[in-house]
Kinemage of the C-alpha trace (Angstrom):
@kinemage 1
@onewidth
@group {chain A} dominant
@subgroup {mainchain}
@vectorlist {calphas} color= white
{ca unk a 1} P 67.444 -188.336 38.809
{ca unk a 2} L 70.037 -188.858 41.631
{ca unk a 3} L 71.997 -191.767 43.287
{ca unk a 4} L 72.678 -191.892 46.961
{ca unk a 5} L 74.798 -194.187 49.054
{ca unk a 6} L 74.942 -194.232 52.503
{ca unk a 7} L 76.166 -196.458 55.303
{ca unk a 8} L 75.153 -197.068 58.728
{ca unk a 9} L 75.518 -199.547 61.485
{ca unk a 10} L 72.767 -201.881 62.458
{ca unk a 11} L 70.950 -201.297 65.458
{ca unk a 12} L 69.566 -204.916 66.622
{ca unk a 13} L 71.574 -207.583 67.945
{ca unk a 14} L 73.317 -209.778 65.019
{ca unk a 15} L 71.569 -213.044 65.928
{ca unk a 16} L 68.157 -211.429 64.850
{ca unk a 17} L 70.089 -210.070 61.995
{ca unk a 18} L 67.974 -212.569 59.424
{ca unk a 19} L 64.223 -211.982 60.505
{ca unk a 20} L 64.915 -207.949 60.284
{ca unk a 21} L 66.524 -207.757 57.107
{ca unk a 22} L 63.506 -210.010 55.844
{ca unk a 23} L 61.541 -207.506 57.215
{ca unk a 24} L 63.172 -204.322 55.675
{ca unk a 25} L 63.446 -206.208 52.048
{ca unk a 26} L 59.705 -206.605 52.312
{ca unk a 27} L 58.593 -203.875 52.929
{ca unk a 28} L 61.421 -201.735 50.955
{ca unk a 29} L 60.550 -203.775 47.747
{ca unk a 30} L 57.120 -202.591 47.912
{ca unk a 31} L 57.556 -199.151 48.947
{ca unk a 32} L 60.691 -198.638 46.153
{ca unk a 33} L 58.431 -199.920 43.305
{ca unk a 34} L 55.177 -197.601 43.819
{ca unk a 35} L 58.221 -194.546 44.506
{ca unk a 36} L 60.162 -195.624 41.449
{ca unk a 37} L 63.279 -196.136 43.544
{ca unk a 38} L 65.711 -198.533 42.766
{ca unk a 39} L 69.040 -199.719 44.631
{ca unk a 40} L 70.636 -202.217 46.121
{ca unk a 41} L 71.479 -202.917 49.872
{ca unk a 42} L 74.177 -205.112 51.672
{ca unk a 43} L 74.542 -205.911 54.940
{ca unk a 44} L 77.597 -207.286 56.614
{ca unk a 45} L 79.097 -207.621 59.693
{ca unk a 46} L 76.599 -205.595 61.543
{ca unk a 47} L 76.644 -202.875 58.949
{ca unk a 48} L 74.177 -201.780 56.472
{ca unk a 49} L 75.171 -200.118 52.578
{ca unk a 50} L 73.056 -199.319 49.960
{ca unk a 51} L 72.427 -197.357 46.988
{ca unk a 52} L 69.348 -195.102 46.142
{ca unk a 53} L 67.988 -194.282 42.546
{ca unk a 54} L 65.692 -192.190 41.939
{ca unk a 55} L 63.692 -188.919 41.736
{ca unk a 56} L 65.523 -186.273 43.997
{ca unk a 57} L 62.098 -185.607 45.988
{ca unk a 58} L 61.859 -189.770 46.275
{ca unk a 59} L 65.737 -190.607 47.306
{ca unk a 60} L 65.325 -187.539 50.036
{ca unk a 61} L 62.281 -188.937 51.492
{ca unk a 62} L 63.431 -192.023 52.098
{ca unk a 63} L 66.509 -191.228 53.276
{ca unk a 64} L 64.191 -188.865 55.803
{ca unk a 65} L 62.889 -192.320 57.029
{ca unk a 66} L 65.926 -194.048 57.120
{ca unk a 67} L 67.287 -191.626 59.615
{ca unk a 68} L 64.106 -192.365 61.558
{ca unk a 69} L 64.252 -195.990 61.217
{ca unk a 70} L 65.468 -197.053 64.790
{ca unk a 71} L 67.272 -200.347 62.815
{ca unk a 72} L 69.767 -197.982 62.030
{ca unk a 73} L 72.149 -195.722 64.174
{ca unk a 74} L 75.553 -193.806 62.644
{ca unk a 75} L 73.808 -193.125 59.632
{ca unk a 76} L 76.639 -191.366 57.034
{ca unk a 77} L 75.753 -190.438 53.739
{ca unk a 78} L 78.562 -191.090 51.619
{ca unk a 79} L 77.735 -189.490 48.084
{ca unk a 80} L 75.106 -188.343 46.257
{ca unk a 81} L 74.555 -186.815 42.732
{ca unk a 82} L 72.990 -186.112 39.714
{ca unk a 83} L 72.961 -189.890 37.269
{ca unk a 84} L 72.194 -190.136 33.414
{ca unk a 85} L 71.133 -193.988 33.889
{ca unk a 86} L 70.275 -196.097 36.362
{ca unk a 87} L 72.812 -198.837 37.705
{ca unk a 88} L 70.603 -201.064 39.525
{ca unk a 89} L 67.099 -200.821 37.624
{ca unk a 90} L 66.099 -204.616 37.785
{ca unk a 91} L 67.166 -204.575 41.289
């Protein structure tokens, strides 16, 4: 199992900030759960953080989409390794 954080700056303008994030958390929550993947994600200030657990194979697919995901642009990955334990399993 790894963990993977990575931050990025949000591509959409911050007004519609609200509706999008909806958007992501909907269909993230859905997507996470059937993958196993847990995390969490902040957003402030027109930037985007968040942490991926998970299955190596999992965590590196969705980062894959992530970098596709056109709501995103400067994507960085900050860290990623190997975890005992998740930190953010009910999340």
């Amino acid at each position: 199992m790894i963990s993977l954080l990575y931050v990025s700056r949000a591509a959409f303008a911050p007004g519609s900030a609200d509706g999008i994030i909806a958007g992501i958390l909907r269909s993230a929550r859905a997507r996470n759960a059937a993958m196993e993947v847990t995390g969490a994600l902040l957003y402030l200030g027109g930037f985007f953080a968040q942490v991926l657990e998970g299955e190596a194979r999992d965590v590196n697919q969705l980062m894959i989409d992530i970098l596709r995901d056109e709501r995103h642009s400067d994507v960085r990955i900050i860290e990623v390794g190997p975890i005992d334990a998740r930190r953010f399993s009910n999340w």
